[in-house]
C-alpha positions in Angstrom: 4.6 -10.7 -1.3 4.0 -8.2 1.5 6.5 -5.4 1.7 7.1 -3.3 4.8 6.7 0.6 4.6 10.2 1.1 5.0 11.2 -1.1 2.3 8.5 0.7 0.4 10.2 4.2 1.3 14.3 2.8 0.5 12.7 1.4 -3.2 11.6 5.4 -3.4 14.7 6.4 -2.5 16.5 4.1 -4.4 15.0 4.6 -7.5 14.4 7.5 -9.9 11.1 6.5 -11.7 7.7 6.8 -10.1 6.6 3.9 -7.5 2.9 2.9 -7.8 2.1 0.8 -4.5 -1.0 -1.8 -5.6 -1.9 -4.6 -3.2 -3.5 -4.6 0.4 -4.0 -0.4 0.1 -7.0 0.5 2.4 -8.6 3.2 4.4 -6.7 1.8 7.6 -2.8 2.1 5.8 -3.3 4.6 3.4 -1.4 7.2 5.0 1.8 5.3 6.0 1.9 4.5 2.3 1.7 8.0 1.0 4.1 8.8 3.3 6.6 6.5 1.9 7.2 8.8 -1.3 4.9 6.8 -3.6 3.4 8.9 -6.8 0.3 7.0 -6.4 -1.5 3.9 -5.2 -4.3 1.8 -6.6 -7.0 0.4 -4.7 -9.4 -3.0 -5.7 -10.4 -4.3 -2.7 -10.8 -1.4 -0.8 -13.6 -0.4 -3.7 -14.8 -3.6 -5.0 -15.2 -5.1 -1.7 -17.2 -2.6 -0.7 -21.2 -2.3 0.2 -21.4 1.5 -1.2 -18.6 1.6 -4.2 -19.4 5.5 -4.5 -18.7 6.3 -1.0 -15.8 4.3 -0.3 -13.5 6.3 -3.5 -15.1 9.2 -1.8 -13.8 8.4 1.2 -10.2 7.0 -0.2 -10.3 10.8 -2.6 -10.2 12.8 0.5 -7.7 11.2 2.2 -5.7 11.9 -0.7 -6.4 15.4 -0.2 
């Protein structure tokens, strides 16, 4: 089930382990949902899905940085 960035960032808040977000991550949202205090995010679609598999982590990797 889809869960709204700001329910994303209370669960952060809420809780004192690390939140993983998985599920619907992409180039497009990736931002909002660093933002929201995660520790990290995994991607499958946003690779797998992909025409060049190397260039789309590359891209994802600097957005982390």
């Amino acid at each position: 089930e889809l869960v709204s960035f700001e329910t994303l960032k209370n669960i952060c808040k809420a809780v004192k382990i690390p939140v993983v977000a998985i599920g619907g991550i992409n180039k497009n949202n990736l931002h909002e949902v660093l933002n929201s205090g995660v520790c990290g995010a995994c991607f499958i679609s946003a690779v797998f899905a992909q025409n060049d598999i190397y260039v789309a982590v590359k891209k994802l990797k600097e957005m982390f940085l």
